[in-house]
N, C-alpha and C positions, 0 to 999 in steps of 0.2 A: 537394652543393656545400657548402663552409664557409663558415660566418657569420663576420665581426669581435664578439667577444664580448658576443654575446647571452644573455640571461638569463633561464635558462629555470625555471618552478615546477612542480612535482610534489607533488601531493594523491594520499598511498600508503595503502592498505588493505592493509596486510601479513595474510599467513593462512600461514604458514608451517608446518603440519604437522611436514614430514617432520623440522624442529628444533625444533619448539614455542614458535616464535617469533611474537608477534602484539602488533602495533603498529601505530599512525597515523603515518603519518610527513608533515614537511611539509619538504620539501627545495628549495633554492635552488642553482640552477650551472649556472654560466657556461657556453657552451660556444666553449671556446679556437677562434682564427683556424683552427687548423692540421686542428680533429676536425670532422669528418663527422657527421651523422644516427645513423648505424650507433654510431661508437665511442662516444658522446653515448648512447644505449638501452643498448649495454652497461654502459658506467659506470654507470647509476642501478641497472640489472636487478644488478648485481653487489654494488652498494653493500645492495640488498634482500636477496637470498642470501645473503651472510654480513654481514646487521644483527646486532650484539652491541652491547654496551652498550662507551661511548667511542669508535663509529664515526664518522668524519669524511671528507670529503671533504679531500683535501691540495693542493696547489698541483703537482701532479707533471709537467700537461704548459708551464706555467711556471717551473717552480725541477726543474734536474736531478736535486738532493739529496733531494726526495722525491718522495711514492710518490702514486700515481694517489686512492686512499683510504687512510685508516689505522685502526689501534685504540689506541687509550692507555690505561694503568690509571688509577686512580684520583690515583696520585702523578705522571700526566702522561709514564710514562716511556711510551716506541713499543713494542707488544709483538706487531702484527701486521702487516705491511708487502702492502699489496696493489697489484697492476700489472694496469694491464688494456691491452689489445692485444697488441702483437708487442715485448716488452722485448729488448735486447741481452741476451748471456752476461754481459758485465762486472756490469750494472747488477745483475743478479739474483744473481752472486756476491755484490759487495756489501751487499745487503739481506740475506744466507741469512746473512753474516758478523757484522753490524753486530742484526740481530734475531730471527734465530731461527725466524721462524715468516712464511712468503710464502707467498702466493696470486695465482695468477693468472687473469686472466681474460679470454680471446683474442676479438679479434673476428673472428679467422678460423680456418679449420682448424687443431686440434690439430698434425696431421701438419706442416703448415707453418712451426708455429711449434719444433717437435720441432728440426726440419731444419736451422730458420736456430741452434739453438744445438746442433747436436753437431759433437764434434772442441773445444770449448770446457771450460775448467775454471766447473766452478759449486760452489759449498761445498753439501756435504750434498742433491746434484739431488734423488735419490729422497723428500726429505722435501718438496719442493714441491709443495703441494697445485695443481691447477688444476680451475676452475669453466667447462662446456663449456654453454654456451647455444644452444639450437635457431638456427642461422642464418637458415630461413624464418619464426621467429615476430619474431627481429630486425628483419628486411628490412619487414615486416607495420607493426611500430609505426615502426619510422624513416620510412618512406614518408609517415609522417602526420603526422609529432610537430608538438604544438603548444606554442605558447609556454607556455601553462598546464598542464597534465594534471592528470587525475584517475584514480586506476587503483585500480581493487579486484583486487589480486594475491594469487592463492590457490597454493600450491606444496604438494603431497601425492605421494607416492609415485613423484617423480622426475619430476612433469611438471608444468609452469608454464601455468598459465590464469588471463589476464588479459582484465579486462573493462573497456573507456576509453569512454563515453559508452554509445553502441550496439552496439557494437565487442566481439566475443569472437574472444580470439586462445588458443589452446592450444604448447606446443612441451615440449621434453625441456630437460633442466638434469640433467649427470652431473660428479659430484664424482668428480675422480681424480686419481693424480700423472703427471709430468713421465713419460715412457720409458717408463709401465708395462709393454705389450705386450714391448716387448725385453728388461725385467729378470724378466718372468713367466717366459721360455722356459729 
């Protein structure tokens, strides 16, 4: 069920292997009237997966114009535009036009979200990367989420093991693009 804009904290133990990424992270957001539990773990879990330097949380599911997370350089220009859930075709043309470099990150089946955008134009589909998170290790921490968290998140050779209090959750996490399977054959 959704909350009216609760404010939720996350104390991150990033252990990021398979990119060599390893950080403390201390993260603050909201979570909008409209998101769930579920898309609420994926947004953080996503925003963890591709942590780079100038990653931000964006105003995306309140201002249409952007994006669910972002990346900025140094001179503040956008140079990675990230969507997490189920985006429109329009919305993801526009970002692939406007910046070049999109990620997405579904809170539901790949196939699903495949589905709802083909027969659509998207600029450059194939260069979309998207980020596919175990749905039972989602379902695991949403079921619980507290207004605080603490997570010691460890990512190695494709599989996500997180530890929240007493709590060890394991799942899979695969980097890959939009159609692959169809543009393989």
């Amino acid at each position: 069920m959704a909350h009216a804009g609760l404010l939720y904290r996350f104390h991150i133990n990033l252990a990021d292997a398979d990119r060599g990424v390893y950080e403390t992270l201390e993260l603050r957001t909201a979570m909008h009237a409209s998101e769930t539990e579920v898309f609420l773990v994926v947004r953080v879990l996503g925003y963890c997966l591709l942590h780079e330097e100038g990653i931000a949380f964006g105003r995306g599911l309140c201002e249409p114009d952007e994006s669910a997370i972002h990346v900025r350089d140094l001179t503040g220009q956008l140079v990675h535009w990230i969507e997490v859930g189920m985006p429109a075709a329009d919305r993801l043309h526009k970002a692939m036009k406007a910046v070049g470099k999109l990620t997405i990150v579904p809170h539901r089946p790949l196939r699903l979200l495949e589905r709802s955008l083909e027969g659509h134009t998207i600029h450059k589909v194939n260069d979309i990367q998207v980020v596919v998170i175990d749905p039972t290790l989602v379902a695991a921490i949403a079921g619980k989420l507290e207004r605080i968290e603490s997570w010691d998140l460890t990512v190695t050779d494709g599989t996500i093991f997180l530890v929240r209090g007493n709590e060890s959750h394991a799942g899979t996490v695969e980097y890959t693009h939009l159609f692959r399977e169809s543009s393989e054959s």
